[in-house]
C-alpha positions as CSV (number, residue, x, y, z in Angstrom):
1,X,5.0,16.7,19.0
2,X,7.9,18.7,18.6
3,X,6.6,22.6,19.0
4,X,8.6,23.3,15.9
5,X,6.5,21.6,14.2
6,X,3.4,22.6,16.0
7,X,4.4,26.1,14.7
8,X,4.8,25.0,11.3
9,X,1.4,23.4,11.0
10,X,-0.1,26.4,12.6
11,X,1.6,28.7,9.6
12,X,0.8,26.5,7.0
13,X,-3.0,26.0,8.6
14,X,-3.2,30.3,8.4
15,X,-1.9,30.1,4.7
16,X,-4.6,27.4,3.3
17,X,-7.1,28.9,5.7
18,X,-7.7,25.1,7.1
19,X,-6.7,23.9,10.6
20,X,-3.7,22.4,12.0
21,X,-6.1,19.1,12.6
22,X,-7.2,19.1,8.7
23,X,-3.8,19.1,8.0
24,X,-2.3,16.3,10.2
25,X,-5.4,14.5,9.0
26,X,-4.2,14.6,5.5
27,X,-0.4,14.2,6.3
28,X,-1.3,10.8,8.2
29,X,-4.1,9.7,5.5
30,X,-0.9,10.4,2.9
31,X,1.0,8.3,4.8
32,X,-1.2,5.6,5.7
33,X,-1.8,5.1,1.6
34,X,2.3,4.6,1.3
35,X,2.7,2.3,4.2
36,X,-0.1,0.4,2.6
37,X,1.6,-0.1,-0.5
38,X,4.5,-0.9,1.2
39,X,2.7,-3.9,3.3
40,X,1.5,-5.0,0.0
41,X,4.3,-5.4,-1.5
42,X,6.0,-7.4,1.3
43,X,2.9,-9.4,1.8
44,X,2.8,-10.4,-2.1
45,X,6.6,-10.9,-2.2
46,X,6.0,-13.6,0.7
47,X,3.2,-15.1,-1.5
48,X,5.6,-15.5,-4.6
49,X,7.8,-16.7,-2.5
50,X,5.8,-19.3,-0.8
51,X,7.1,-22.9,-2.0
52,X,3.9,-24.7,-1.8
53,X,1.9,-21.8,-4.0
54,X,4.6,-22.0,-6.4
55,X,4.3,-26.0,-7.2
56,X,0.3,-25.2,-7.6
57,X,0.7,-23.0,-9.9
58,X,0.5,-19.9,-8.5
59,X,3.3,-18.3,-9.5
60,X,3.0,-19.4,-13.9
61,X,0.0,-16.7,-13.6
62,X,1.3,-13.2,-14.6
63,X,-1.4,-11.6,-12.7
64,X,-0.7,-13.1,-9.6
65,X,-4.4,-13.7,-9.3
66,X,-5.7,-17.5,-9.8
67,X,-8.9,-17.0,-9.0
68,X,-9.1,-14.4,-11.6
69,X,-6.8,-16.3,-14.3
70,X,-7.2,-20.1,-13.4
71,X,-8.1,-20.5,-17.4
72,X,-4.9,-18.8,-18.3
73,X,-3.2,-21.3,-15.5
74,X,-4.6,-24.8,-16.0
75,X,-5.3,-24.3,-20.3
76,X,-2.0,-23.2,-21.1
77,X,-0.7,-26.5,-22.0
């Protein structure tokens, strides 16, 4: 780590009265939740985008969940 920024945690550690591990805890758990979302959205644009998901059906469900929504799917005719 860059002692910069081992110098800015420690400041910002004294000003919250926390420590410079509660901190990075919460930085990483902040980024952990957008990384998430991003693998989510990669992994659900590969679904749509799957061919064989598409000619079942998958991709007429607004949801994007059959299992949920196979009524909506398979009575809509």
């Amino acid at each position: 780590m860059n002692p910069n920024s081992v110098e800015t945690f420690d400041e910002l550690a004294k000003i919250l009265n926390s420590s410079r591990s509660e901190i990075l805890r919460d930085v990483l758990d902040r980024v952990a939740r957008e990384y998430k979302k991003l693998i989510k959205s990669v992994n659900l644009t590969k679904v749509k985008n799957n061919p064989l998901l598409r000619m079942a059906g998958y991709a007429k469900s607004p949801s994007g969940r059959v299992s949920q929504n196979i009524d909506e799917i398979y009575l809509k005719d």
